[in-house]
C-alpha positions in Angstrom: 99.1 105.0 120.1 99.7 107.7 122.8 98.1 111.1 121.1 97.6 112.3 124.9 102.3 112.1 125.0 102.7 113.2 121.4 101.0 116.3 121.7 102.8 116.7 125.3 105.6 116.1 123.4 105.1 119.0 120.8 104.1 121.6 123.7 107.3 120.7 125.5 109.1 122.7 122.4 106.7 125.7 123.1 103.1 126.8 123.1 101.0 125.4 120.1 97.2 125.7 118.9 95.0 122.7 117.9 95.5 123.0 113.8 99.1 123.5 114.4 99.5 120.4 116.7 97.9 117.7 114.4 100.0 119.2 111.5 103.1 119.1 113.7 102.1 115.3 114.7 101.4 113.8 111.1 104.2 115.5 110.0 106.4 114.2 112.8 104.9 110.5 111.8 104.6 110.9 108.1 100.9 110.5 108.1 100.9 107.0 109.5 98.3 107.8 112.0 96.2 110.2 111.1 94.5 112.9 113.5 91.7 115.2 112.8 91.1 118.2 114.5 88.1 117.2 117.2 90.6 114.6 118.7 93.2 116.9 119.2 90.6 119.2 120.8 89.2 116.3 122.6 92.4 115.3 124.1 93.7 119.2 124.7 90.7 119.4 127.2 91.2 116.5 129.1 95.1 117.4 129.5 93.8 120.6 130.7 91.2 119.2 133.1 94.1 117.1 134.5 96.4 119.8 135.0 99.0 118.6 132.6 98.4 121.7 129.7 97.1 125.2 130.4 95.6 127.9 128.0 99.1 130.5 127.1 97.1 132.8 125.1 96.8 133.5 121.5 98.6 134.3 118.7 98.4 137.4 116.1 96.1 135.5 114.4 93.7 134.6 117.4 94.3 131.0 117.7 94.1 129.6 121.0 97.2 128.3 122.3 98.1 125.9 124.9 101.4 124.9 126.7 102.6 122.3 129.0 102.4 122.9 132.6 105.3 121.4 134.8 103.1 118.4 135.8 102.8 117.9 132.3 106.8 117.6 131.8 107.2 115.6 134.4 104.3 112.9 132.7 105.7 113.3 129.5 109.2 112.6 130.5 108.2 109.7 133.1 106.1 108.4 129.3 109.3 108.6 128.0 111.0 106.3 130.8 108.4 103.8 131.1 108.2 100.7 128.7 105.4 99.9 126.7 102.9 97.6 128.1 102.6 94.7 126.3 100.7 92.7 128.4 97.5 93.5 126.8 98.2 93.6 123.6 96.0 95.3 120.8 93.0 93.8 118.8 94.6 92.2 115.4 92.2 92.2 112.8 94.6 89.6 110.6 95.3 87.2 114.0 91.4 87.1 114.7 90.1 86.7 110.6 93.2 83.2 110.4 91.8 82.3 114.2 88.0 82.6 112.7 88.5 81.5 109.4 90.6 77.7 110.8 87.2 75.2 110.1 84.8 77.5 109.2 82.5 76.0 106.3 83.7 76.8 103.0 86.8 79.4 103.7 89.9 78.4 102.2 92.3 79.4 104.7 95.1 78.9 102.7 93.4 81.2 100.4 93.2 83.7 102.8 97.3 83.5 103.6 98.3 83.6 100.4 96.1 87.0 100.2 96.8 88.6 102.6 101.1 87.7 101.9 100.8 89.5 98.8 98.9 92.4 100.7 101.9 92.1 103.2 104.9 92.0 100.4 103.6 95.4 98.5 103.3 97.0 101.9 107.0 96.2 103.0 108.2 97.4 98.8 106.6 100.3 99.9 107.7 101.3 103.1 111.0 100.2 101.6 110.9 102.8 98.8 109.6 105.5 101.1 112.8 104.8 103.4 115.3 105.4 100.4 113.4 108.5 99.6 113.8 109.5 103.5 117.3 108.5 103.6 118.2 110.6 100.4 116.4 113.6 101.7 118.1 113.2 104.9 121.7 112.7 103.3 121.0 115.2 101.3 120.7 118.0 103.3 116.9 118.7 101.6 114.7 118.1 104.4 113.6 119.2 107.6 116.1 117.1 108.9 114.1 116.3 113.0 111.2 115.5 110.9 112.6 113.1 108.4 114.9 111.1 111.1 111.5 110.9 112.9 109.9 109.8 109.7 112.5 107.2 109.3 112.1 105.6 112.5 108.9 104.8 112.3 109.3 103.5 108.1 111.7 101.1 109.8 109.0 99.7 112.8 106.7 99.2 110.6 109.4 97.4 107.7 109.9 95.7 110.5 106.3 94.6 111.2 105.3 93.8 108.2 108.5 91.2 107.9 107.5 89.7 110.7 104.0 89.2 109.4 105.1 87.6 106.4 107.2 85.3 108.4 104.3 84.7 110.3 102.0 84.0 107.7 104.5 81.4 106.5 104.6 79.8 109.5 100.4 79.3 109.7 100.4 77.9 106.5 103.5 75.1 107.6 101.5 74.4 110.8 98.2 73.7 108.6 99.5 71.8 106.9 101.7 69.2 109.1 98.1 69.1 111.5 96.4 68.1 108.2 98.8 65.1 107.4 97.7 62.3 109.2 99.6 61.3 112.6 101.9 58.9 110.9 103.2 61.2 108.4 103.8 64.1 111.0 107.7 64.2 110.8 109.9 66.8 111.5 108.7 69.4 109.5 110.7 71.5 106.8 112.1 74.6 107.9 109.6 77.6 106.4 110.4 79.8 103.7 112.0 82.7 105.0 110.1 86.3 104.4 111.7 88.9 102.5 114.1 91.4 103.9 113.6 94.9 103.4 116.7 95.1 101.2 114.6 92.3 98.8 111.1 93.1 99.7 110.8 95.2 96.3 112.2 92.5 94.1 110.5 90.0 96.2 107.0 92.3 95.7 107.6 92.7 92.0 107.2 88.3 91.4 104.6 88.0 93.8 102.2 90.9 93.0 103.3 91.4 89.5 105.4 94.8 90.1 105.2 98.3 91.6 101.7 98.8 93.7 99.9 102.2 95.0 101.3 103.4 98.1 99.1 102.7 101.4 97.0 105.1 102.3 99.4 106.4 105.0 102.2 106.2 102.7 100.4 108.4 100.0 99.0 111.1 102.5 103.5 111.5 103.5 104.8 111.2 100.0 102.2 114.0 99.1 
């Protein structure tokens, strides 16, 4: 995540203080990554020391503000043009506990699947709920309308996500078990069980975990 282009991002619309930003940028992603103050401070001062933000004053209340500087418009919108590297991909904490847990003495790693696929099921009936809620807001005419198409955006990336880790997670547990059959036995496998889509995950979430679940922690800090 680019905090450094999101709050570039939010001074492009006009001069903003350190409080103001992080409330701007968890409102903006509905909570889903959550700043405190010190690292928007943090990350003010080294936009500043790189010439891409400048001090503009303060407000009537004495707040501190800070806007973009033109090398800082021409980084953000140069962000904005430039794919995401995903040649190094991020640290996965569930890709590393499967990769840890294949032979290690007396973890059932099926065990571990089938946990963490329930985990993954309430997550998508959540985000799934959350997106209704958006898109009747939205329809509506009831909400802040830049915010909540914002909002939405990201609820769909990470409905997304999460289908794609369940289909995932299927597919570990069919490759476990055709290397556990013995050679002779290793035909063409069956085809594995399709995740849940988003339009099913909270019918899907209901049989598997027994019905409606908290919200996430992101998910309750937006609905909130």
């Amino acid at each position: 995540m680019s905090i450094r282009h999101g709050l570039l991002a939010l001074l492009e619309r006009g001069p903003r203080y350190g409080s103001q930003l992080r409330t701007e940028f968890e409102s903006r992603t509905g909570s889903t990554w959550p700043l405190n103050v010190g690292q928007v401070y943090t990350t003010l001062a080294r936009l500043e020391r790189d010439g891409l933000v400048a001090p503009g004053g303060e407000d009537p209340a004495g707040h501190t503000l800070y806007a973009i500087t033109d090398s800082g418009r021409a980084e953000l919108h140069e962000w904005y043009e430039r794919p995401v590297d995903r040649a190094n991909p991020p640290r996965d904490e569930l890709s590393i506990k499967l990769a840890m847990a294949v032979g290690a003495p007396g973890v059932d790693i099926r065990s571990v699947i089938q946990s963490q696929r329930h985990a993954t099921i309430r997550a998508m009936q959540d985000y799934t709920r959350l997106k209704a809620q958006a898109l009747t807001a939205i329809e509506s005419g009831t909400s802040h309308e830049r915010d909540d198409i914002a909002w939405l955006l990201v609820l769909e990336q990470l409905i997304f996500q999460t289908e794609a880790e369940a289909r995932w997670l299927d597919h570990c547990e069919a490759r476990l078990v055709r290397l556990s059959l013995p050679a002779d036995r290793r035909a063409a496998p069956d085809p594995p069980q399709a995740a849940p889509t988003a339009s099913g995950a909270e019918a899907t979430t209901a049989t598997a975990a027994g019905g409606a679940t908290d919200l996430p922690s992101t998910a309750r800090a937006r609905r909130s």
